[in-house]
LOVEXLUM-33603 format. One record per atom (N, C-alpha, C): residue number from 1; atom name; x, y, z. Coordinates in Angstrom, 2 decimals. Layout:
BEGIN
    i  at       c1       c2       c3
  NUM  CA        X        Y        Z
...
This chain:
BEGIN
    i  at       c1       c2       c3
    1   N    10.99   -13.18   -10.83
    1  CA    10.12   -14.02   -11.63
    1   C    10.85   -14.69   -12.77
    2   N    11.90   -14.29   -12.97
    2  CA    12.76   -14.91   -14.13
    2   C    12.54   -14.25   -15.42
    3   N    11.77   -13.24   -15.04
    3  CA    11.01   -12.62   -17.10
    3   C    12.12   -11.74   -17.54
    4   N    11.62   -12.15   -19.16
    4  CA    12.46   -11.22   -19.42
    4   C    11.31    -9.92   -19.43
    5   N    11.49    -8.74   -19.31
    5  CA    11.00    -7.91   -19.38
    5   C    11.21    -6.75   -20.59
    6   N    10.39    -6.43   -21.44
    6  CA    10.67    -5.55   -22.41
    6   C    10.03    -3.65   -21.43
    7   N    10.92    -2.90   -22.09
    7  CA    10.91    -1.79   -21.29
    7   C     9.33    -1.21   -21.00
    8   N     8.62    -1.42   -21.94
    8  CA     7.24    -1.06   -21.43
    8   C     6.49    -1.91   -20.83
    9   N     6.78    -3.06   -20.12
    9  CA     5.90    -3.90   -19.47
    9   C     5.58    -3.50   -18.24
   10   N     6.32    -2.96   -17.49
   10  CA     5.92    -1.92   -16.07
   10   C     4.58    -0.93   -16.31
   11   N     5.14    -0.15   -17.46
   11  CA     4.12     1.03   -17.68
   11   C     2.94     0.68   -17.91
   12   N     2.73    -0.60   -19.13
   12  CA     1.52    -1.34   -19.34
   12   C     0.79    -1.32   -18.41
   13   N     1.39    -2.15   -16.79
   13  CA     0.80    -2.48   -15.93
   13   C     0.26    -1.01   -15.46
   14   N     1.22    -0.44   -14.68
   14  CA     1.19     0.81   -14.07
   14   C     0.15     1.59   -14.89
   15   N    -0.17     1.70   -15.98
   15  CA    -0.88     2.24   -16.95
   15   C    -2.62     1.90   -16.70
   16   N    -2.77     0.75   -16.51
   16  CA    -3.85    -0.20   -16.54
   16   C    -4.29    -0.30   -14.95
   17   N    -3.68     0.05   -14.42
   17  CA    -3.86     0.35   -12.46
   17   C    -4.64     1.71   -12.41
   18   N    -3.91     2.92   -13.26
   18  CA    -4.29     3.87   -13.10
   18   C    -5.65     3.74   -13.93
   19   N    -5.63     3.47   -14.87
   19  CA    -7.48     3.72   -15.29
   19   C    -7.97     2.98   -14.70
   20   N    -8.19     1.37   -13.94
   20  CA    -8.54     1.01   -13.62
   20   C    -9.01     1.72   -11.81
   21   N    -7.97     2.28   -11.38
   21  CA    -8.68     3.47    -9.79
   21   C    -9.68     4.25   -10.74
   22   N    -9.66     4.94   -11.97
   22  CA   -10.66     6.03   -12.23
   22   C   -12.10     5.31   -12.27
   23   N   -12.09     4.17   -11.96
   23  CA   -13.84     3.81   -12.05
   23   C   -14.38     3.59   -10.78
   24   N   -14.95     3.46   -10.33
   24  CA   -15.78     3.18    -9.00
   24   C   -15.14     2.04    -8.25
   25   N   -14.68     2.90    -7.01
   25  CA   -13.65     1.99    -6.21
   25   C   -14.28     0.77    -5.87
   26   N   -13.55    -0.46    -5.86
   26  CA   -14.15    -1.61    -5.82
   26   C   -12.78    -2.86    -5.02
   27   N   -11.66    -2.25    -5.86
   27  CA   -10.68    -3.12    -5.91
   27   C    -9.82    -3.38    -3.97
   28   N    -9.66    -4.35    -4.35
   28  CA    -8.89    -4.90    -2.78
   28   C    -7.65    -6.06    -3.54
   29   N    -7.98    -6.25    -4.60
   29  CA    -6.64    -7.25    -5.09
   29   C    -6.20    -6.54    -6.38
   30   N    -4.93    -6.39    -6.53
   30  CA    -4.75    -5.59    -7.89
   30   C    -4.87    -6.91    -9.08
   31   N    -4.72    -7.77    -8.92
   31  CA    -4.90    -8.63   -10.14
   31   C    -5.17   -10.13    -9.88
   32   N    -5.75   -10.44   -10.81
   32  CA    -6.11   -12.13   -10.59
   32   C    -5.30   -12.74   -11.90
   33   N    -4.10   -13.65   -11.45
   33  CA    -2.90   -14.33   -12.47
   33   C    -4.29   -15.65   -12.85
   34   N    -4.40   -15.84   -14.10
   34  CA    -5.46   -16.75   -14.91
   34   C    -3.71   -17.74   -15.66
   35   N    -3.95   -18.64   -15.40
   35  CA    -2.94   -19.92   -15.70
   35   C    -1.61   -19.73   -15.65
   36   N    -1.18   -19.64   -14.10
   36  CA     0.04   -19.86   -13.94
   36   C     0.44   -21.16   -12.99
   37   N     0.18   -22.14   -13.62
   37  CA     0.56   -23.72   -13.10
   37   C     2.47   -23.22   -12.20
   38   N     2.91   -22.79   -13.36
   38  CA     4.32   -22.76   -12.99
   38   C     4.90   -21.95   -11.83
   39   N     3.93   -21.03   -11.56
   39  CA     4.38   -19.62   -10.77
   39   C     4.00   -20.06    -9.57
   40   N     5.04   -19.55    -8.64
   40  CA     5.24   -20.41    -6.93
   40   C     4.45   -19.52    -6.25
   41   N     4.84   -19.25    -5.29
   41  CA     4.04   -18.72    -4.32
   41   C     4.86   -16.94    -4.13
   42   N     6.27   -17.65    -4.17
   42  CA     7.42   -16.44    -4.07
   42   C     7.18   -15.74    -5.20
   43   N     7.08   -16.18    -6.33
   43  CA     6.86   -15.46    -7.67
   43   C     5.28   -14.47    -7.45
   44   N     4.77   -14.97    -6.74
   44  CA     3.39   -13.77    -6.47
   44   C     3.69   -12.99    -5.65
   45   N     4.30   -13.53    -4.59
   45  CA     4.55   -12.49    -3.51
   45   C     5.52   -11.34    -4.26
   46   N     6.92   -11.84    -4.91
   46  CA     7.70   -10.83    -5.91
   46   C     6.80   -10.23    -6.70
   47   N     5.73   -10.28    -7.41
   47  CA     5.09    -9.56    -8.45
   47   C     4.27    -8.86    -7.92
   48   N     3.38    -8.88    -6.24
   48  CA     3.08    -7.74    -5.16
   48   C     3.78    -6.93    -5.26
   49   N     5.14    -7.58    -4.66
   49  CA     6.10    -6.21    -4.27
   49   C     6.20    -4.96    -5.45
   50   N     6.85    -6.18    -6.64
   50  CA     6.83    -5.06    -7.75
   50   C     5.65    -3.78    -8.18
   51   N     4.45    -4.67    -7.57
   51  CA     3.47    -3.59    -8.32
   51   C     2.78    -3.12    -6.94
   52   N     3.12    -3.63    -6.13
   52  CA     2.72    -2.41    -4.48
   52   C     1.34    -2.93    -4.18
   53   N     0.43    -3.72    -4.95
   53  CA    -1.04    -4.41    -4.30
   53   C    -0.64    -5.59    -4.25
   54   N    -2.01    -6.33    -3.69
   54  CA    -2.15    -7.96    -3.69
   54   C    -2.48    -8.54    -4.93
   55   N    -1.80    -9.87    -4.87
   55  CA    -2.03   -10.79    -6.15
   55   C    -2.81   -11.70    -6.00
   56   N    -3.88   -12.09    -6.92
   56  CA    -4.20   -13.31    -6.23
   56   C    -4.08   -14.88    -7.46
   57   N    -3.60   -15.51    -6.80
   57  CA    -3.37   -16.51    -7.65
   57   C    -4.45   -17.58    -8.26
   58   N    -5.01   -17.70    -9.33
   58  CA    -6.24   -18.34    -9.44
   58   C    -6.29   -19.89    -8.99
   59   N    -4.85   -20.47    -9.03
   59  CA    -4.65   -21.97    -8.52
   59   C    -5.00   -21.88    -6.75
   60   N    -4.74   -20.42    -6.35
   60  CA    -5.11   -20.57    -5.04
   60   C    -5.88   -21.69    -4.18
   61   N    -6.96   -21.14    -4.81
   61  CA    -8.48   -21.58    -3.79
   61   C    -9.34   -22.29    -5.30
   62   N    -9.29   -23.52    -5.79
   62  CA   -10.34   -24.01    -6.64
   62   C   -11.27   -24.71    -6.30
   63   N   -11.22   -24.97    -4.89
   63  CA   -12.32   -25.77    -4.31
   63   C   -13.94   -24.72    -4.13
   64   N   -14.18   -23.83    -4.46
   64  CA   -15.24   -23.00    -4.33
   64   C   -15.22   -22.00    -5.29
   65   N   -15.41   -22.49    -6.77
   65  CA   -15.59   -21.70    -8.05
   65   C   -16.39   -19.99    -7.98
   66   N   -17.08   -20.36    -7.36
   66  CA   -17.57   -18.50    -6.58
   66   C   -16.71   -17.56    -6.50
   67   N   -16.00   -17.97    -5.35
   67  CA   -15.30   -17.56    -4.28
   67   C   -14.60   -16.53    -5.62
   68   N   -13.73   -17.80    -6.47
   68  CA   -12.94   -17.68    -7.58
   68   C   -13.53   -16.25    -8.53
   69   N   -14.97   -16.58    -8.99
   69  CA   -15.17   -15.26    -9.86
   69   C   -15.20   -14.21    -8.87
   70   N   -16.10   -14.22    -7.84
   70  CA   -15.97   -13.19    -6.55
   70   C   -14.80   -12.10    -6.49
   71   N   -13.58   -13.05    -7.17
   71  CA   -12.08   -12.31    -6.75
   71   C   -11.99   -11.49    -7.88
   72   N   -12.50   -12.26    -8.91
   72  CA   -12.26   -11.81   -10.58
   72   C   -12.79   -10.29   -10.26
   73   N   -14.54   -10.15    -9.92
   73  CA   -15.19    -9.34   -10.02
   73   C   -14.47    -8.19    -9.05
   74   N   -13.65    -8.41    -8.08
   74  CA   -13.28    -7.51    -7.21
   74   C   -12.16    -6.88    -7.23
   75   N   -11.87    -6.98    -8.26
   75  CA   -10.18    -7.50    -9.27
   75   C   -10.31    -5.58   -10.10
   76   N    -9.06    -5.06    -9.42
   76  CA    -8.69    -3.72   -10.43
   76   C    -8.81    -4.58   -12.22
   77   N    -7.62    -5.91   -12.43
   77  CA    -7.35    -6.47   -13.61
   77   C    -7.04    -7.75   -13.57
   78   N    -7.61    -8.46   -14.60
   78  CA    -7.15    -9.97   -14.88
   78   C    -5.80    -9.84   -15.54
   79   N    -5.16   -10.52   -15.16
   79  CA    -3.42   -10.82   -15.74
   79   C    -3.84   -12.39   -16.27
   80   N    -3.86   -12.11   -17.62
   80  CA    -3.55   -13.43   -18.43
   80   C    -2.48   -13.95   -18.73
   81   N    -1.88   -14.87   -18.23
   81  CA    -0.58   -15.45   -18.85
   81   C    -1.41   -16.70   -20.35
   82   N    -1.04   -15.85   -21.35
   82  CA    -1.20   -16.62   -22.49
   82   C     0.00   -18.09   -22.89
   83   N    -0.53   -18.90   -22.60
   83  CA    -0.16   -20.41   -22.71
   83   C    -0.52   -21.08   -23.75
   84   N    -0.40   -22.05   -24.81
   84  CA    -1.05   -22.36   -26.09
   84   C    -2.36   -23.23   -25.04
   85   N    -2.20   -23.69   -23.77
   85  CA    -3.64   -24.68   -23.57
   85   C    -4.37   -23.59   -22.50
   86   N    -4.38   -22.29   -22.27
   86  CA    -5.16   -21.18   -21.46
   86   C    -6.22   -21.34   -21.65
   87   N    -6.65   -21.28   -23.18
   87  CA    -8.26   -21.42   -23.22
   87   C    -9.00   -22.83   -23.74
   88   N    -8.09   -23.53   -23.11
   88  CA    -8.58   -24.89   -22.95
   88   C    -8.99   -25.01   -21.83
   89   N    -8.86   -24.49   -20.73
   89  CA    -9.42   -24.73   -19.69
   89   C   -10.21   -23.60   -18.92
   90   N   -11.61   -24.34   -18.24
   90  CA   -12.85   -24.16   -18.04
   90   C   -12.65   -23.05   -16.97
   91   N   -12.04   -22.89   -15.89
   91  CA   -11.48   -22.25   -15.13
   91   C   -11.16   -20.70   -15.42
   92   N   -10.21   -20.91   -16.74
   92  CA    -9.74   -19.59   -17.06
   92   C   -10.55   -19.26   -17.66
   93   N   -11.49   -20.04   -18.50
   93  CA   -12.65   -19.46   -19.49
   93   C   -13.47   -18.25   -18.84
   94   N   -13.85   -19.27   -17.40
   94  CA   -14.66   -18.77   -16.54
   94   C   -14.23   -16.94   -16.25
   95   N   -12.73   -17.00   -15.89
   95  CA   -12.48   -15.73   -15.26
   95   C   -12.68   -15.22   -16.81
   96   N   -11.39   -15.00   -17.33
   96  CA   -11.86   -14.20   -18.47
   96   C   -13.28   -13.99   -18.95
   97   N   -14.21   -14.83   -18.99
   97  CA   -15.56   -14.50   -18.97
   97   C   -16.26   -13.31   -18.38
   98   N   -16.45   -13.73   -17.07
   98  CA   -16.38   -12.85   -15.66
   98   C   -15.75   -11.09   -16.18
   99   N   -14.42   -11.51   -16.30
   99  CA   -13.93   -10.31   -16.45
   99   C   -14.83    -9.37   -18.04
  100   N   -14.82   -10.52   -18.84
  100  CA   -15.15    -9.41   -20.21
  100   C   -17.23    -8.46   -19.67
  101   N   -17.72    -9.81   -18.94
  101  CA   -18.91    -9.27   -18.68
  101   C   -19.41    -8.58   -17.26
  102   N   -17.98    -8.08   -16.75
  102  CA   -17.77    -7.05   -15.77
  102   C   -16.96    -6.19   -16.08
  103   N   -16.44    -6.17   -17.22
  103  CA   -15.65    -4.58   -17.62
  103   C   -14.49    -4.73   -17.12
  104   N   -14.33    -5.58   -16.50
  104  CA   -12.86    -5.78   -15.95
  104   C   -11.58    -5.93   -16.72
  105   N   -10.56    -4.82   -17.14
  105  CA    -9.42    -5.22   -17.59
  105   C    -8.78    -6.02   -17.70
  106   N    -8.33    -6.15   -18.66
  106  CA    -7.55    -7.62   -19.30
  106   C    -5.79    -7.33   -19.67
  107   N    -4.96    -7.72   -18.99
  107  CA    -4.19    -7.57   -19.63
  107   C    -3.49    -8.54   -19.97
  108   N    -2.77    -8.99   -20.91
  108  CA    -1.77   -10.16   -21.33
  108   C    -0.62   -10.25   -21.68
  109   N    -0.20   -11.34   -21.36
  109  CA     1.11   -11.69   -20.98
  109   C     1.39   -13.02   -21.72
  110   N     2.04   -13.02   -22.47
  110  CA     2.36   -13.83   -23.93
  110   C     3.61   -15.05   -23.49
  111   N     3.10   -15.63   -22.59
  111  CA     4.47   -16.73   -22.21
  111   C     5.49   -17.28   -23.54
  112   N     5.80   -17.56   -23.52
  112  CA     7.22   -17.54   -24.66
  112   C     7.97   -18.87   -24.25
  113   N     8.29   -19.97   -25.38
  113  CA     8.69   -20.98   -24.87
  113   C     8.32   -21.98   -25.34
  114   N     8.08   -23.63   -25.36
  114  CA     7.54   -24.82   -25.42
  114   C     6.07   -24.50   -25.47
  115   N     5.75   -23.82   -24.31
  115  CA     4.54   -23.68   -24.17
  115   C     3.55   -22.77   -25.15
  116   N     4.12   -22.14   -25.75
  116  CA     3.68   -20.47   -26.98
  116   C     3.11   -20.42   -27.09
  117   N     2.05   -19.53   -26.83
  117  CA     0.28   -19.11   -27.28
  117   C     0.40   -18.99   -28.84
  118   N    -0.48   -19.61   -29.46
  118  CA    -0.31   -19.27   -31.31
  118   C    -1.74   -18.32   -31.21
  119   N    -1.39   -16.91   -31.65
  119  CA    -2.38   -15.99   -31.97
  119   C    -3.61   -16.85   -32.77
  120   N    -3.47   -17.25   -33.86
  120  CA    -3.89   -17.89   -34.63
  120   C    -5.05   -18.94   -34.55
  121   N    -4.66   -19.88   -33.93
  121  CA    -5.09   -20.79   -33.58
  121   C    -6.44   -20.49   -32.47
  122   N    -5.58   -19.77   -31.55
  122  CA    -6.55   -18.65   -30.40
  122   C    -7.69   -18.76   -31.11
  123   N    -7.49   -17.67   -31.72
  123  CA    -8.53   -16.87   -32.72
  123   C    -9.51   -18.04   -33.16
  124   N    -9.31   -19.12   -33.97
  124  CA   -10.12   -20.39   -34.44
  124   C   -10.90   -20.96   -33.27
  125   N   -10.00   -21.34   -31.90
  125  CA   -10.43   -21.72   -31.53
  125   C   -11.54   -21.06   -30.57
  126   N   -11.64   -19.60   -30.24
  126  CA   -12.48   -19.07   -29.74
  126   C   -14.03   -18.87   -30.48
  127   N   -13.50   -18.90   -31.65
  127  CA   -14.91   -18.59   -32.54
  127   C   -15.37   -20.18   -32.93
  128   N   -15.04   -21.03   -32.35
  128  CA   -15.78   -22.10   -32.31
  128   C   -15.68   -22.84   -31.18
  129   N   -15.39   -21.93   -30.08
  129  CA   -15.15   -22.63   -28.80
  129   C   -16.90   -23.52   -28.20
  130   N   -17.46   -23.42   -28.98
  130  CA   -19.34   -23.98   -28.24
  130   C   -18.99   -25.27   -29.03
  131   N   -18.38   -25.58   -30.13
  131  CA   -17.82   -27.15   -30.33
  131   C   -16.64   -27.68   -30.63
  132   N   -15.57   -26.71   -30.26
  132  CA   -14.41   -27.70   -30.29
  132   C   -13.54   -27.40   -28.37
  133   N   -14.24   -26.97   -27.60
  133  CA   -13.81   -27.29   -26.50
  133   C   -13.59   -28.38   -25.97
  134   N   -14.93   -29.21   -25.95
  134  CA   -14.40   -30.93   -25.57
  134   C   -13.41   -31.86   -26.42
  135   N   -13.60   -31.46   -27.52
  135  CA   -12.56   -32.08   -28.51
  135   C   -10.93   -31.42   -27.56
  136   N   -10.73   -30.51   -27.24
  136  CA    -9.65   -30.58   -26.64
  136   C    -9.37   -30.50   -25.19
  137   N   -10.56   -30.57   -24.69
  137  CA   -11.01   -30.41   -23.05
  137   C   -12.00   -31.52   -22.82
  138   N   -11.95   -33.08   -22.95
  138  CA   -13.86   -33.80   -22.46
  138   C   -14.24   -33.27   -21.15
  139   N   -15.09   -33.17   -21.74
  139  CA   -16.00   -32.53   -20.50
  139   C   -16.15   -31.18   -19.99
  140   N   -15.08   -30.43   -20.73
  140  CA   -15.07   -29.07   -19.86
  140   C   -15.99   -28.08   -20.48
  141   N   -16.70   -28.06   -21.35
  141  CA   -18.10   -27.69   -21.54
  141   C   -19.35   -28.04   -20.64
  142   N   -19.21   -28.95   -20.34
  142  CA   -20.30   -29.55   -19.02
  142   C   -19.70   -28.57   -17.70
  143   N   -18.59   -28.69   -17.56
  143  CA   -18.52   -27.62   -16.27
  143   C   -18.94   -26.20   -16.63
  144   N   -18.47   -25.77   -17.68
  144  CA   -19.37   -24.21   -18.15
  144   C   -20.62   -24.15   -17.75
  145   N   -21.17   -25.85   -18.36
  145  CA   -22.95   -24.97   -18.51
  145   C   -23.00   -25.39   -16.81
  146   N   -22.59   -26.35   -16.09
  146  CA   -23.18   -26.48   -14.94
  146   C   -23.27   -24.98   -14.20
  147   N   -21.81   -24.34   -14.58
  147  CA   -22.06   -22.76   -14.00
  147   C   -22.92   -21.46   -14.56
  148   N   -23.58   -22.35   -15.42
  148  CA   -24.67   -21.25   -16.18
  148   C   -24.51   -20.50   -17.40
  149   N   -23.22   -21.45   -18.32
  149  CA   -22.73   -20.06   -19.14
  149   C   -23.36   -21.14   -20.42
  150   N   -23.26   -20.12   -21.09
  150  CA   -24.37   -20.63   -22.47
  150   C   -22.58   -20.14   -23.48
  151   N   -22.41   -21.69   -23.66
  151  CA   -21.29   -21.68   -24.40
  151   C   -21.25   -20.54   -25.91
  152   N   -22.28   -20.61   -26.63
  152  CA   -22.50   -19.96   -27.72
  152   C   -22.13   -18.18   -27.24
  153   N   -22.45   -17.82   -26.49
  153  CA   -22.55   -16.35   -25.84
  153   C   -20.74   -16.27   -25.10
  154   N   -20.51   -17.15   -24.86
  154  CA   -19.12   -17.21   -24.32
  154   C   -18.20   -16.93   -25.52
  155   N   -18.17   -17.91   -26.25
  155  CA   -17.70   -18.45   -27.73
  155   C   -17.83   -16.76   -28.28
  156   N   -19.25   -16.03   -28.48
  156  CA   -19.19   -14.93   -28.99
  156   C   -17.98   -13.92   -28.57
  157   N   -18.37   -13.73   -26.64
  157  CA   -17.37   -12.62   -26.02
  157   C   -16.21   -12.88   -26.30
  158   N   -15.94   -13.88   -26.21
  158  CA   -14.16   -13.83   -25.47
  158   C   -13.73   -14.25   -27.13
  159   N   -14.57   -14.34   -28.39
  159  CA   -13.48   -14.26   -29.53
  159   C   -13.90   -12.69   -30.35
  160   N   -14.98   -11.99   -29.38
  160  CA   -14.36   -10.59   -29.71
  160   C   -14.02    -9.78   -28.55
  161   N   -13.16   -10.38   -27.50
  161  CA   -12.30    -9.61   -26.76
  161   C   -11.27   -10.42   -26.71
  162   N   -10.74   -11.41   -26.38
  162  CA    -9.45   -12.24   -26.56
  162   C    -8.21   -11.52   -27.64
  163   N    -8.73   -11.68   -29.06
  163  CA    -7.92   -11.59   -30.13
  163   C    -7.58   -10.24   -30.26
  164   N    -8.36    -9.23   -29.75
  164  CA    -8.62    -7.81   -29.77
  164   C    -7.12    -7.35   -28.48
  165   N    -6.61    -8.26   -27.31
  165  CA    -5.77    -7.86   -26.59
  165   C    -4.48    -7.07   -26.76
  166   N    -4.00    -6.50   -26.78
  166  CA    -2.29    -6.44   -26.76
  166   C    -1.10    -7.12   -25.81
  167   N    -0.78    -8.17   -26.61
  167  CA    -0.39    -8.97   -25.48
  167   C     1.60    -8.30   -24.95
  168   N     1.87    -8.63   -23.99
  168  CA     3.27    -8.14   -23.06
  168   C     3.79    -9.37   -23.86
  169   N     4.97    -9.55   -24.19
  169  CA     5.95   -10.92   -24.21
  169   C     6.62   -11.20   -22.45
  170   N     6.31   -12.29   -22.49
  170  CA     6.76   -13.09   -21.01
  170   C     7.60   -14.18   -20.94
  171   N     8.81   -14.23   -20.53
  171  CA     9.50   -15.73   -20.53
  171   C     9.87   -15.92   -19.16
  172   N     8.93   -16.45   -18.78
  172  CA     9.44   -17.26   -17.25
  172   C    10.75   -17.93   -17.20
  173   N    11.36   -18.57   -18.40
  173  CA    12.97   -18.99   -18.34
  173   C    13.76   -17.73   -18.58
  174   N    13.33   -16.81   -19.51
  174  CA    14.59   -15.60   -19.39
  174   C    15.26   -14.96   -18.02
  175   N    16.07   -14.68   -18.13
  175  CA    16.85   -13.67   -16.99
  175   C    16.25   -12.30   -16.78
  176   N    16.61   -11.51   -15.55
  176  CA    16.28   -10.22   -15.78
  176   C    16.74    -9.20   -16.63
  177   N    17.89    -9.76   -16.83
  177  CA    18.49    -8.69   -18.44
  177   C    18.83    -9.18   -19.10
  178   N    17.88    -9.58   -19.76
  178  CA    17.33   -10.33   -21.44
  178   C    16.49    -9.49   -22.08
C-alpha cells in the first residue's frame, strides 16, 4: 500500500476485529474503505491479505446507494481514510452515518500529505454541517435528504462521533520502512 505504518496500526486493526466478532455475528466483509479515490484495486486486494477478510471498496459499486449502506451495515468496521474533503462528500457522510446509527466501528486513518485532514476544521465543520455543506458541496445536501437523512440529526451524530475518533497516521506516499 505504500504506508508508512506506525507499530500499532496492525494491533488497532486486529484489536477492533476482535471486539467487533464479540457482538452478534453478522459480518461477511471485514471493512468498508470510506474515500479512497487513490487506492487501486491491488491496494485492497493487499490490505485483504494483510488482515485475512474481505475489503470492500466504497468506489466499488455507486450506482445503487443501498446496496452501498447494505455493505456498511454488514461491515465488522468502517475504515475511514481521513482526507481534508472526506466529509464533504455525501457518500461518505452517508456510510459514516449508517455506521454511527448501527454501532458499527469506526476506525481512522489520518492520510498525511497535500491532502491532510485538519482536526479542527473537521470539528467546525461537522457541527454546522446542516449549513455549510453546500457551501462546500452544491447540492450534496439534497442528496442526503433525498435518502431520508434529516441533516440537523446527522450534523448532531457524526460531530459527536467523528471528533471523538483516534485516528492511525497514513501516508499512501511513504515507504514500508518509514
Amino acid at each position: 500500500l505504500g504506508a508508512s505504518r506506525h507499530a500499532g496500526d496492525g494491533h488497532a486493526l486486529q484489536a477492533t476485529r476482535a471486539r467487533a466478532r464479540c457482538r452478534e455475528p453478522r459480518a461477511r466483509t471485514l471493512a468498508i474503505l470510506a474515500h479512497v479515490e487513490w487506492m487501486t484495486a491491488s491496494d485492497a486486494a493487499e490490505l485483504e491479505g494483510m488482515l485475512g477478510a474481505p475489503v470492500f471498496l466504497d468506489s466499488d459499486d455507486l450506482s445503487d446507494l443501498t446496496k452501498l449502506l447494505d455493505q456498511v451495515e454488514e461491515s465488522d468496521i468502517l475504515l475511514l481514510f481521513q482526507s481534508r474533503n472526506v466529509l464533504c462528500r455525501p457518500y461518505c457522510l452517508l456510510e459514516l452515518y449508517t455506521a454511527v446509527e448501527k454501532g458499527i466501528p469506526i476506525v481512522a486513518m489520518r492520510v498525511r500529505g497535500a491532502n491532510e485532514y485538519q482536526f479542527d476544521e473537521a470539528t467546525a465543520f461537522l457541527k454546522h454541517l446542516d449549513t455549510e455543506l453546500d457551501r462546500a458541496n452544491p447540492g450534496a445536501s439534497k442528496l442526503l435528504q433525498k435518502h431520508g437523512v434529516d441533516l440537523r440529526d446527522m450534523a448532531f451524530k457524526l460531530s459527536m462521533a467523528v471528533p471523538n475518533l483516534i485516528s492511525i497516521d497514513f501516508n499512501p506516499s511513504g515507504s514500508r520502512n518509514n
